[in-house]
Chimera marker file (.cmm) of the C-alpha trace (Angstrom):
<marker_set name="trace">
<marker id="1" x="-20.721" y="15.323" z="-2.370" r="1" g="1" b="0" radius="0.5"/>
<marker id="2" x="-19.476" y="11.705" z="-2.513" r="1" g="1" b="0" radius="0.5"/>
<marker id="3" x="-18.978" y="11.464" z="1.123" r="1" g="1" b="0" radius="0.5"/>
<marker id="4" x="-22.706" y="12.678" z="2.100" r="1" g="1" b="0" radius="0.5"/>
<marker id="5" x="-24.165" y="10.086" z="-0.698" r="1" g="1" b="0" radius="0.5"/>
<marker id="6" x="-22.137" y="7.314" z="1.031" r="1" g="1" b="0" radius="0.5"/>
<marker id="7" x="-23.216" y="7.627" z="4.399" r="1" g="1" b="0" radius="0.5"/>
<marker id="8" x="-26.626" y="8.019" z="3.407" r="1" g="1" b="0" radius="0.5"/>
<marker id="9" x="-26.359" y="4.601" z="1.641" r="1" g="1" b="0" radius="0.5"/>
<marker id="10" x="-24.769" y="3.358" z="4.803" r="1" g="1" b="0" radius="0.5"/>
<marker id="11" x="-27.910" y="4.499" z="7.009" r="1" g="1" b="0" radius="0.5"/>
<marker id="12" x="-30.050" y="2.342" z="4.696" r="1" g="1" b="0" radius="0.5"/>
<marker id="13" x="-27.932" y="-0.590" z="4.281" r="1" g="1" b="0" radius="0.5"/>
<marker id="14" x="-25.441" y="-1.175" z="7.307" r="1" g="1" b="0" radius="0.5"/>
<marker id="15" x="-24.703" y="-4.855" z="5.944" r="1" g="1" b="0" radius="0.5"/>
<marker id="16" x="-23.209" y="-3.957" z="2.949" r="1" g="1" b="0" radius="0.5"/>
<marker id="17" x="-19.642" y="-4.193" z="2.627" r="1" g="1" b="0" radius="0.5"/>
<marker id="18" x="-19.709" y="-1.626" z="-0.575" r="1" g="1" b="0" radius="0.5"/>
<marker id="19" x="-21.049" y="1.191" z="1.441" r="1" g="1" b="0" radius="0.5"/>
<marker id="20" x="-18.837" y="0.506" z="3.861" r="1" g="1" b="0" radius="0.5"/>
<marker id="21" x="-15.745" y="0.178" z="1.204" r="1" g="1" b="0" radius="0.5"/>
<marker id="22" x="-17.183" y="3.391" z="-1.024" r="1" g="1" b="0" radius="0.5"/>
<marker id="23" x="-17.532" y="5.733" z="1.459" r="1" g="1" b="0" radius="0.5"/>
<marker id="24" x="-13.743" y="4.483" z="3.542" r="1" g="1" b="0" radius="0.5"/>
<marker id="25" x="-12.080" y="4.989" z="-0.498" r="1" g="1" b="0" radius="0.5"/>
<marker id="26" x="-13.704" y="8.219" z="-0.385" r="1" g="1" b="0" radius="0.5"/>
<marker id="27" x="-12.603" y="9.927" z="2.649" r="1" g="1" b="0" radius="0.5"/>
<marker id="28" x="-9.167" y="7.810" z="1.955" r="1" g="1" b="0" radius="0.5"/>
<marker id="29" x="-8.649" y="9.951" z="-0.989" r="1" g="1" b="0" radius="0.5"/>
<marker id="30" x="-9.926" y="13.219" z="0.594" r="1" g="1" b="0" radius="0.5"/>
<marker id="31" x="-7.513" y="12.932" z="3.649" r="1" g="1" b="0" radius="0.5"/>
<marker id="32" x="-9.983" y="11.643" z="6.146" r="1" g="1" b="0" radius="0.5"/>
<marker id="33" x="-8.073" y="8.975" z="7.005" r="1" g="1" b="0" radius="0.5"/>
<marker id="34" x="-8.921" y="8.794" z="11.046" r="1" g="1" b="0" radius="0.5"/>
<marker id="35" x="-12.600" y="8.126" z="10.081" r="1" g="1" b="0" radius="0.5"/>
<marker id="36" x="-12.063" y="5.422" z="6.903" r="1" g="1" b="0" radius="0.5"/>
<marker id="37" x="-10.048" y="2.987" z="9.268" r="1" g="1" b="0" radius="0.5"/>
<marker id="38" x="-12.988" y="1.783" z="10.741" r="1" g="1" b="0" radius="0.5"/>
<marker id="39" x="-15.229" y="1.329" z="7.286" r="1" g="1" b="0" radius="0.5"/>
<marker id="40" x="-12.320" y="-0.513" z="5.412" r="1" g="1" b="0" radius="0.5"/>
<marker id="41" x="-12.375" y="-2.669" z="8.804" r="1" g="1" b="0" radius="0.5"/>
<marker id="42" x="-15.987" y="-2.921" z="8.586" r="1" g="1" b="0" radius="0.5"/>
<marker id="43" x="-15.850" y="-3.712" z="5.189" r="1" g="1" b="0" radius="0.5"/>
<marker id="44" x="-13.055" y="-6.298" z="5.511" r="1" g="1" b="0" radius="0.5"/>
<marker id="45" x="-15.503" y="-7.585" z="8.453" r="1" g="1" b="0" radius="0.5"/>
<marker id="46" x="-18.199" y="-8.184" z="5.543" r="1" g="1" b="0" radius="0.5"/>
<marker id="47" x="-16.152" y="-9.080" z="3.269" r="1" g="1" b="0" radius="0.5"/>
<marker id="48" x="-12.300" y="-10.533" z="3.901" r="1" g="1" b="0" radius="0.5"/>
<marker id="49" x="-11.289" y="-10.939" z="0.591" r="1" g="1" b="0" radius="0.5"/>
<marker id="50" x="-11.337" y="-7.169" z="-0.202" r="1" g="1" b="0" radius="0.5"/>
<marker id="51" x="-7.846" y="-6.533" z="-1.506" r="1" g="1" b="0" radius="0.5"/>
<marker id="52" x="-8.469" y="-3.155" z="-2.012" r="1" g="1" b="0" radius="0.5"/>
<marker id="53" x="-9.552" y="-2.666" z="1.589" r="1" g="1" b="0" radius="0.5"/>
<marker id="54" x="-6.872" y="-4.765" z="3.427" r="1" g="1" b="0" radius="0.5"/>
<marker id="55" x="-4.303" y="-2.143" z="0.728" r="1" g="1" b="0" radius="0.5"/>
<marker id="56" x="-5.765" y="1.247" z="1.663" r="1" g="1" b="0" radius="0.5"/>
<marker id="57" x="-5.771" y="0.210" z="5.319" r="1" g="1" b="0" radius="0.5"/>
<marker id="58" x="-1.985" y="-0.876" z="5.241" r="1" g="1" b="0" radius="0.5"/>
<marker id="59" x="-1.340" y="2.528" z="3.587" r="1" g="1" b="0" radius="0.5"/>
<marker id="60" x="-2.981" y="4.188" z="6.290" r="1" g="1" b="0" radius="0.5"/>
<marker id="61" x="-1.692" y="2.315" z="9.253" r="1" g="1" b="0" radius="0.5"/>
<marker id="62" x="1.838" y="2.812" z="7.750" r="1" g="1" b="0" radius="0.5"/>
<marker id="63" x="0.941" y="6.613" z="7.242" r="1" g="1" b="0" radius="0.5"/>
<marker id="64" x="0.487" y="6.665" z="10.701" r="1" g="1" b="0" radius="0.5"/>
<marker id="65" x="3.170" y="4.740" z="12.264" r="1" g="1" b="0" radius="0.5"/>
<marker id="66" x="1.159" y="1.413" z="12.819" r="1" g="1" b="0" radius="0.5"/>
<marker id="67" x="3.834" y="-0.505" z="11.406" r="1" g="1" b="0" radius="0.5"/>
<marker id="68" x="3.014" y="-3.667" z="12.381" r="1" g="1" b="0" radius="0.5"/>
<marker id="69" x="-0.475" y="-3.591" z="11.795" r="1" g="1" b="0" radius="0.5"/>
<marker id="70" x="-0.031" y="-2.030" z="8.377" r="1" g="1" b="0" radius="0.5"/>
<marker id="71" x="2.638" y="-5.253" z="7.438" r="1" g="1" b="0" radius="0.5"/>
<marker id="72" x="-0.658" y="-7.005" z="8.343" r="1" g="1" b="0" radius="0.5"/>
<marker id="73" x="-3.007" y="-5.473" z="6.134" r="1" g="1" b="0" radius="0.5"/>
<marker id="74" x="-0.353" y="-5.447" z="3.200" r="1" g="1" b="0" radius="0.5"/>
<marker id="75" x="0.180" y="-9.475" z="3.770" r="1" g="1" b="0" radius="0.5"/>
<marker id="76" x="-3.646" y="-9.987" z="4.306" r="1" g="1" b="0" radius="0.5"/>
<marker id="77" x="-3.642" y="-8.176" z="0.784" r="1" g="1" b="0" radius="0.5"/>
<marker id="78" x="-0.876" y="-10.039" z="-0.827" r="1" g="1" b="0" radius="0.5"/>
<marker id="79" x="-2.304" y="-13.246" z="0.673" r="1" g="1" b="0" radius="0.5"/>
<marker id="80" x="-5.617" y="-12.678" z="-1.405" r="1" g="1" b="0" radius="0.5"/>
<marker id="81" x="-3.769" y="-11.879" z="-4.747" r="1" g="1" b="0" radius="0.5"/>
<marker id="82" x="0.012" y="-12.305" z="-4.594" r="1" g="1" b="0" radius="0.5"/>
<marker id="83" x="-0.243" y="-10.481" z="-8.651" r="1" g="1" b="0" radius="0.5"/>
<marker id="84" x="-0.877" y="-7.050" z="-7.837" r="1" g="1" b="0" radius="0.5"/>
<marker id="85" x="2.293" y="-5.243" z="-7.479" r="1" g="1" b="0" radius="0.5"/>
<marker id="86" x="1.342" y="-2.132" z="-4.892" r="1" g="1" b="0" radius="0.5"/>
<marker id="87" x="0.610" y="-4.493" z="-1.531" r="1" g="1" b="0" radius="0.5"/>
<marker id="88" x="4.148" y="-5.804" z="-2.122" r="1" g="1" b="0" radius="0.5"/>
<marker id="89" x="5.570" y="-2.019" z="-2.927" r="1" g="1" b="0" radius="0.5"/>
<marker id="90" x="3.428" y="-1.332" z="0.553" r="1" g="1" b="0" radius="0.5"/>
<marker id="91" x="4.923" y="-4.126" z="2.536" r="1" g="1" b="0" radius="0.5"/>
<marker id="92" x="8.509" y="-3.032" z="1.413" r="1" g="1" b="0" radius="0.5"/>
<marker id="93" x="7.796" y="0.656" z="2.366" r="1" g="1" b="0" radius="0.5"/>
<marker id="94" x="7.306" y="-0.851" z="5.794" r="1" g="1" b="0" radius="0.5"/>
<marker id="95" x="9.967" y="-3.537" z="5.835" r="1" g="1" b="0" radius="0.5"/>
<marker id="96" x="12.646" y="-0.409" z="5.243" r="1" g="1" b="0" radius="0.5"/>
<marker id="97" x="10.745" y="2.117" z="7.757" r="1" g="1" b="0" radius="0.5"/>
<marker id="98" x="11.164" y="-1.103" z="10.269" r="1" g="1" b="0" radius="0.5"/>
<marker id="99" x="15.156" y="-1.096" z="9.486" r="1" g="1" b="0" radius="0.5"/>
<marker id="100" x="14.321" y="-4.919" z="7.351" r="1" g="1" b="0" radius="0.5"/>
<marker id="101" x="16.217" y="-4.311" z="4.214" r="1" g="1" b="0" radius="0.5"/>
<marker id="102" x="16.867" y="-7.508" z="3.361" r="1" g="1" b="0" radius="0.5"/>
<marker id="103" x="12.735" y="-8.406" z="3.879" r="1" g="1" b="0" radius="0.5"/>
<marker id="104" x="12.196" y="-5.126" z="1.907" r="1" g="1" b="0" radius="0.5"/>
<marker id="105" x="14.640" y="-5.490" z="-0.590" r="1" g="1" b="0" radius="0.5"/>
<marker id="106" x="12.875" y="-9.108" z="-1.213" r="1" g="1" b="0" radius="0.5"/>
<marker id="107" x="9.149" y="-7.175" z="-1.360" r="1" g="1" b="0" radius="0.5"/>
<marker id="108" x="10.640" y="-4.225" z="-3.710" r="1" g="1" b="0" radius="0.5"/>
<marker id="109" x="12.106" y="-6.804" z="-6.140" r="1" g="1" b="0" radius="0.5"/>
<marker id="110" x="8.304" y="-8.689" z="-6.150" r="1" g="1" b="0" radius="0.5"/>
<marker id="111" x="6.365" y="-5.275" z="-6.764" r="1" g="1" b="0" radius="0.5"/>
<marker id="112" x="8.888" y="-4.897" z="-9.979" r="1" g="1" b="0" radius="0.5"/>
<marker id="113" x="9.054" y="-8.475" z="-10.736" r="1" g="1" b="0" radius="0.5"/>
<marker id="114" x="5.015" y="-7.162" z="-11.303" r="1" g="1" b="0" radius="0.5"/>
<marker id="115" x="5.328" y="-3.849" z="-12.609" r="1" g="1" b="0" radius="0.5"/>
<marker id="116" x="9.194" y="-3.353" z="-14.041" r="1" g="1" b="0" radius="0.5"/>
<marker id="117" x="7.637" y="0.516" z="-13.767" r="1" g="1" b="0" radius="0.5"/>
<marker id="118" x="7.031" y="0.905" z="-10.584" r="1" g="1" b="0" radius="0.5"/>
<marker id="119" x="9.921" y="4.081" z="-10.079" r="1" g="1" b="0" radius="0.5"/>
<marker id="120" x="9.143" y="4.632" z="-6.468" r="1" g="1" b="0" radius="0.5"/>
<marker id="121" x="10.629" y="0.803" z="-5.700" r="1" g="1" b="0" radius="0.5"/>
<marker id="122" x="13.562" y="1.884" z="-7.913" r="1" g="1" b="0" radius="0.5"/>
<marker id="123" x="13.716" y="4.497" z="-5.516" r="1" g="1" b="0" radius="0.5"/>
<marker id="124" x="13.616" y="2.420" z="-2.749" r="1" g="1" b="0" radius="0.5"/>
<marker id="125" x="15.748" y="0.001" z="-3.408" r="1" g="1" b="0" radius="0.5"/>
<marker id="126" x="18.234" y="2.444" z="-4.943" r="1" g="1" b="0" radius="0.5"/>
<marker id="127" x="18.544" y="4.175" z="-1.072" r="1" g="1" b="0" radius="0.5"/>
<marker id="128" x="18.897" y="0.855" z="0.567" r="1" g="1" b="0" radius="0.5"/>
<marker id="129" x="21.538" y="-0.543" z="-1.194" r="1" g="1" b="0" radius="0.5"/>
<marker id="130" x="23.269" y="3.231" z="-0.866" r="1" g="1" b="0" radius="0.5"/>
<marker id="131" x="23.069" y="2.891" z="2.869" r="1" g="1" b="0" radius="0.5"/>
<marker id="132" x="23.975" y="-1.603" z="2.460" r="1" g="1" b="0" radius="0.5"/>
<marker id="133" x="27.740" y="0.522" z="0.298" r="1" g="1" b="0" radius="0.5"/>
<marker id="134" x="26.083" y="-1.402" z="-2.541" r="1" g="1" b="0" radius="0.5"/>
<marker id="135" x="26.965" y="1.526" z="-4.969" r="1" g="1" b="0" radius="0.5"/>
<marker id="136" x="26.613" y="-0.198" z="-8.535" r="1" g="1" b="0" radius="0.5"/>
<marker id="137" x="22.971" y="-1.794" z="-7.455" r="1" g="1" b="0" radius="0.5"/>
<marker id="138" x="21.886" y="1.555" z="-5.800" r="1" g="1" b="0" radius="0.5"/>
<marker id="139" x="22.771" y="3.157" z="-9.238" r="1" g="1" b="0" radius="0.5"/>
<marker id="140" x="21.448" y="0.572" z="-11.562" r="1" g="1" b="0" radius="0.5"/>
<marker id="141" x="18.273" y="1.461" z="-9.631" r="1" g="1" b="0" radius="0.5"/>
<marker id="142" x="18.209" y="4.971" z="-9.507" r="1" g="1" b="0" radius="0.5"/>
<marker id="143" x="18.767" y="4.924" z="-13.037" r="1" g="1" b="0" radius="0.5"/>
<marker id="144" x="15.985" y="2.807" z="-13.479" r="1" g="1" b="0" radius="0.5"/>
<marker id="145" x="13.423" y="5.139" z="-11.790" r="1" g="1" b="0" radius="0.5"/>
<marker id="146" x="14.912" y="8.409" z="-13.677" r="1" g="1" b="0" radius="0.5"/>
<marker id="147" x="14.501" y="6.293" z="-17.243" r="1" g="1" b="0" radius="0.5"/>
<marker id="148" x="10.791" y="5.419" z="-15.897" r="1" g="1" b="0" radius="0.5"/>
<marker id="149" x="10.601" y="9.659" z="-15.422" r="1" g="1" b="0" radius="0.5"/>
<marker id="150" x="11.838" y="10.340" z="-18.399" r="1" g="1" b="0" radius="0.5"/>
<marker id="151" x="14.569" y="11.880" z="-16.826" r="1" g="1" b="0" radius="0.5"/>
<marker id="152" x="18.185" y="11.833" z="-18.395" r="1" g="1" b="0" radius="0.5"/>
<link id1="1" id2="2" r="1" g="1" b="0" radius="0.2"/>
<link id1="2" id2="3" r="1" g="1" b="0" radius="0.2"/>
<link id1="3" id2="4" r="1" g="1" b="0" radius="0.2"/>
<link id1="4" id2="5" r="1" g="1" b="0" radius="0.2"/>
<link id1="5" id2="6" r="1" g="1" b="0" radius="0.2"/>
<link id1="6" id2="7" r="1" g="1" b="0" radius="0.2"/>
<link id1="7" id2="8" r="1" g="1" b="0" radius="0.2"/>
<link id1="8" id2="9" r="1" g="1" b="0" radius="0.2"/>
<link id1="9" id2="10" r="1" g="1" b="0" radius="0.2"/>
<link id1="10" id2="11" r="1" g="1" b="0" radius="0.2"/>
<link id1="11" id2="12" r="1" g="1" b="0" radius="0.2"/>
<link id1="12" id2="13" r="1" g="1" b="0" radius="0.2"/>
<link id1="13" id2="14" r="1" g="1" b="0" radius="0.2"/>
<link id1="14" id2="15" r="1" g="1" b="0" radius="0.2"/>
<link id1="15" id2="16" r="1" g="1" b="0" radius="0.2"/>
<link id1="16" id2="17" r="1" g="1" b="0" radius="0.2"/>
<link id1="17" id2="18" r="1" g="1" b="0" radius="0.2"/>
<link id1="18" id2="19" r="1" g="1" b="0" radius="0.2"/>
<link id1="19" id2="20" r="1" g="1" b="0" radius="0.2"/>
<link id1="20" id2="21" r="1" g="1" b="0" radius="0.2"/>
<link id1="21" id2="22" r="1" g="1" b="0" radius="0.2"/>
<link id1="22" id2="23" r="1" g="1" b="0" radius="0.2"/>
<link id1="23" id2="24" r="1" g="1" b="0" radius="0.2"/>
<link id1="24" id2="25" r="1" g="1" b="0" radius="0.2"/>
<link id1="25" id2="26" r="1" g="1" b="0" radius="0.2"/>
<link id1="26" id2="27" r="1" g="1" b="0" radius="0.2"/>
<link id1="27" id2="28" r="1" g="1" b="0" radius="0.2"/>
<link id1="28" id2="29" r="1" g="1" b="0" radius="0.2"/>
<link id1="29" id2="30" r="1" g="1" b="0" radius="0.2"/>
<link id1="30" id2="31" r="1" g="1" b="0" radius="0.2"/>
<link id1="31" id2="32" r="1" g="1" b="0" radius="0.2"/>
<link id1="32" id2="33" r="1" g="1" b="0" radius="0.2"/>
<link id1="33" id2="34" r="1" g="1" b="0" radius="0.2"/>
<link id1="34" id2="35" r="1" g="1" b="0" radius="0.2"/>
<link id1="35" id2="36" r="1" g="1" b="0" radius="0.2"/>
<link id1="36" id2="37" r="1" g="1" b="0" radius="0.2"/>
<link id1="37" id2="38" r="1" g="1" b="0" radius="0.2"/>
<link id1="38" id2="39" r="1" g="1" b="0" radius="0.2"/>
<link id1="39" id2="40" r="1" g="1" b="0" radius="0.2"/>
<link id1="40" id2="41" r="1" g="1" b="0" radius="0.2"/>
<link id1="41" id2="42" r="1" g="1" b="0" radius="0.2"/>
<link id1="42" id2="43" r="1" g="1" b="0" radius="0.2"/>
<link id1="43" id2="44" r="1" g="1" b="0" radius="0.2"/>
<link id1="44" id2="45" r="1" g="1" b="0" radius="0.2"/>
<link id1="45" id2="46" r="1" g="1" b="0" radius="0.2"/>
<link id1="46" id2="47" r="1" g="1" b="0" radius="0.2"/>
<link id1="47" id2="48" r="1" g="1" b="0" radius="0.2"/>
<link id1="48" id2="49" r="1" g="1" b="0" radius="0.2"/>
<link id1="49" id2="50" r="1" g="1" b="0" radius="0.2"/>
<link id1="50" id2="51" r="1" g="1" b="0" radius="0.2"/>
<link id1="51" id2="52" r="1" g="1" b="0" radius="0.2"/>
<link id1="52" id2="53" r="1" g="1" b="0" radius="0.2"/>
<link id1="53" id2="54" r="1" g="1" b="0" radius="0.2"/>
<link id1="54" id2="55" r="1" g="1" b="0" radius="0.2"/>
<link id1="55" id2="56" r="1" g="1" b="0" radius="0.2"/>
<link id1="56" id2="57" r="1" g="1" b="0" radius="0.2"/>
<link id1="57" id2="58" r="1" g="1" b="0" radius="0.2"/>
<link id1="58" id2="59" r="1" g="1" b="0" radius="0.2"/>
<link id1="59" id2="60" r="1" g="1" b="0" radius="0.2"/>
<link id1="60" id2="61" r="1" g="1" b="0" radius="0.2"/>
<link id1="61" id2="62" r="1" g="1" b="0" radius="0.2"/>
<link id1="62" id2="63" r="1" g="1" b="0" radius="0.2"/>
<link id1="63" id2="64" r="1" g="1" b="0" radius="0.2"/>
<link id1="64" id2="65" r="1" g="1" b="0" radius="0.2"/>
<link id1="65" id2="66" r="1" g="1" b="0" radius="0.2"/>
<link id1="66" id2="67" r="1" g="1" b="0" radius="0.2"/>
<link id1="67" id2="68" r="1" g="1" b="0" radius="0.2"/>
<link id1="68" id2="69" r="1" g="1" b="0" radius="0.2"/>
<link id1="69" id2="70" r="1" g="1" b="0" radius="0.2"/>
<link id1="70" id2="71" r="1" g="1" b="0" radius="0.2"/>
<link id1="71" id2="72" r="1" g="1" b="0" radius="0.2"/>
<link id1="72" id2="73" r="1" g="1" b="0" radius="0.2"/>
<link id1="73" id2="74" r="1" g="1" b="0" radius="0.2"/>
<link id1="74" id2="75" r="1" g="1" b="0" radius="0.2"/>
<link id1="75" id2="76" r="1" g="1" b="0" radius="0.2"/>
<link id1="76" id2="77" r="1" g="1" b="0" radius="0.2"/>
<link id1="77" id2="78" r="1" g="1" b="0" radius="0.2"/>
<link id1="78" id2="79" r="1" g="1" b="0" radius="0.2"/>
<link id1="79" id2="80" r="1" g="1" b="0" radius="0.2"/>
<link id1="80" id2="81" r="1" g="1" b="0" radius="0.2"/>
<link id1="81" id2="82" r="1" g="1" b="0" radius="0.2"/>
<link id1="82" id2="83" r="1" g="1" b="0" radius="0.2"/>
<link id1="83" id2="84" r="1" g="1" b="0" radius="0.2"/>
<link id1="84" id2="85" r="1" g="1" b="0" radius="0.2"/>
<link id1="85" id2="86" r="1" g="1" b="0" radius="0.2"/>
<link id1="86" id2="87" r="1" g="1" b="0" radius="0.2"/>
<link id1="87" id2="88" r="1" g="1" b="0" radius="0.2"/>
<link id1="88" id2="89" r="1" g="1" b="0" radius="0.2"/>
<link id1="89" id2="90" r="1" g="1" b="0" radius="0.2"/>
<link id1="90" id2="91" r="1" g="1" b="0" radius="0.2"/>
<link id1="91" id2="92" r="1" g="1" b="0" radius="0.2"/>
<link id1="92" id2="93" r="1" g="1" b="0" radius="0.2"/>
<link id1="93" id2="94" r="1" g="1" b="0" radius="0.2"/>
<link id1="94" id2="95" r="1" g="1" b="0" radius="0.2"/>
<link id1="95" id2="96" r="1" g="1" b="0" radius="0.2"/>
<link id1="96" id2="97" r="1" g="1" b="0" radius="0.2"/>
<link id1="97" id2="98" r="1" g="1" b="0" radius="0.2"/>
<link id1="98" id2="99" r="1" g="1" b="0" radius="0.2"/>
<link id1="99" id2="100" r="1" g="1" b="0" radius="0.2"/>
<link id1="100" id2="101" r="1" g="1" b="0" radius="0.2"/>
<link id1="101" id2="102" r="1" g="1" b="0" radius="0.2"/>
<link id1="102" id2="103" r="1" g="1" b="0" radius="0.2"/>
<link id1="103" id2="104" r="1" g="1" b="0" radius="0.2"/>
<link id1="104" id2="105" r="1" g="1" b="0" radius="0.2"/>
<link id1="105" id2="106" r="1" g="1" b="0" radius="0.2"/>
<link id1="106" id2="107" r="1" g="1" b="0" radius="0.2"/>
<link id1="107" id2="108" r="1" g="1" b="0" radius="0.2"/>
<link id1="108" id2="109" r="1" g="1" b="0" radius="0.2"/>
<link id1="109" id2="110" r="1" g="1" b="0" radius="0.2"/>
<link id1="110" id2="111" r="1" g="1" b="0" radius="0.2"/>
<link id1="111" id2="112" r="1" g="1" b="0" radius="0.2"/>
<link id1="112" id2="113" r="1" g="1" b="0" radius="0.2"/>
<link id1="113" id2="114" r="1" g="1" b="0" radius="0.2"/>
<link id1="114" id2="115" r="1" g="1" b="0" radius="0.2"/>
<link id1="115" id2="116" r="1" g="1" b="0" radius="0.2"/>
<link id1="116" id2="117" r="1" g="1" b="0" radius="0.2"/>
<link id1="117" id2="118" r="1" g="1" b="0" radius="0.2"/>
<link id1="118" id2="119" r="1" g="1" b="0" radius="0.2"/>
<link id1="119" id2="120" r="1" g="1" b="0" radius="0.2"/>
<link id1="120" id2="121" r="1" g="1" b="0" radius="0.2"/>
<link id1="121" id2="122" r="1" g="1" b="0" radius="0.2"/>
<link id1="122" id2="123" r="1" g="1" b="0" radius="0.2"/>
<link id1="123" id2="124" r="1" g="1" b="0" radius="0.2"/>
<link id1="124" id2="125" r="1" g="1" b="0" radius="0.2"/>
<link id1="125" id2="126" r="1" g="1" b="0" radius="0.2"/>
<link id1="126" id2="127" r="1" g="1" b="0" radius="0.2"/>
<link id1="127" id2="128" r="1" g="1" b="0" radius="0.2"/>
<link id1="128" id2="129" r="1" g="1" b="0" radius="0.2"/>
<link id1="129" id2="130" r="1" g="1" b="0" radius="0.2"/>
<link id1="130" id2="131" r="1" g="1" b="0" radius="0.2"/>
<link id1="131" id2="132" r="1" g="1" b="0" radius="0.2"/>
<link id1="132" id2="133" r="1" g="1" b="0" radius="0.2"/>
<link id1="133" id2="134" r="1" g="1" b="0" radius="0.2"/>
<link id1="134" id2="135" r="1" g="1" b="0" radius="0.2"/>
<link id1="135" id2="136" r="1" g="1" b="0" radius="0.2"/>
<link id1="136" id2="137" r="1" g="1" b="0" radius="0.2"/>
<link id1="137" id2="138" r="1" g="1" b="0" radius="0.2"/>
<link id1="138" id2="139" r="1" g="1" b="0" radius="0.2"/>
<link id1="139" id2="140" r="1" g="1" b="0" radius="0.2"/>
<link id1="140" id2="141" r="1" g="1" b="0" radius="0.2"/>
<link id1="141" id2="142" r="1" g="1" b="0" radius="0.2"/>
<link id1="142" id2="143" r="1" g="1" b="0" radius="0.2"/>
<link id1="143" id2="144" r="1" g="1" b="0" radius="0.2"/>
<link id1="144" id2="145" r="1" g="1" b="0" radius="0.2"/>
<link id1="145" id2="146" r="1" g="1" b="0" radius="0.2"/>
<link id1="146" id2="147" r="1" g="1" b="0" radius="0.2"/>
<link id1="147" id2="148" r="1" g="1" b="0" radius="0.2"/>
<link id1="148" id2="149" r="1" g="1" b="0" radius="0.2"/>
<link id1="149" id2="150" r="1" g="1" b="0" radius="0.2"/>
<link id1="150" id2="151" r="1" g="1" b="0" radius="0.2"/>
<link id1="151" id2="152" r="1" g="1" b="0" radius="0.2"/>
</marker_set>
């Protein structure tokens, strides 16, 4: 098991911001996400330009209601590499939860100015500008996402 390997690697190097970041992915992905916070912040300790880390950890914090400290982690993220398109997807997902549309609109429109198929910010953006009575933009975007599905 992944997770057993990790923390054995862990008990013979502590210092080493890998371990650290393997085994927090791990029990990320597994639903363990109470014990990775602290080994992506021990990793991001080691290491601070772990985009990857300061990601994950902003998906968790958000996951859990943190919302400030996962707008954090998803600006730490997009700080380190403003190009990857899922730190500014995150930071939009929190902008909206916060009641920010305009500041999540803005993050939304990044993430696809960096992947034109990411549906889930179609998505997004399609239920803001519902609620904003934007109807043409809401369905622009909402047909967007269903042409990234394949849907009709």
């Amino acid at each position: 098991e992944a997770q057993t390997y990790y923390k054995q690697a862990l008990e013979l190097d502590s210092n080493s911001y890998e371990n650290y970041l393997n085994l927090a992915n791990v029990l990320y992905r597994i639903g363990i996400l109470e014990e990775a916070i602290p080994h992506f912040r021990k990793a991001i300790v080691l290491n601070p330009k772990l985009v990857e880390a300061h990601y994950n950890l902003g998906n968790i914090l958000g996951q859990q209601g943190h919302l400030e400290e996962a707008q954090k982690a998803f600006e730490q993220a997009i700080s380190l590499d403003g190009k990857r398109p899922l730190p500014h997807y995150g930071l939009g997902v929190i902008h909206q939860r916060s009641g920010q549309n305009l500041k999540a609109i803005t993050a939304f429109k990044q993430a696809l100015s960096l992947n034109p198929k990411l549906k889930q910010a179609h998505y997004f953006l399609a239920k803001i500008y519902d609620g904003m009575g934007q109807e043409q933009k809401a369905v622009f975007h909402t047909r967007a996402a269903e042409k990234i599905s394949g849907q009709p």
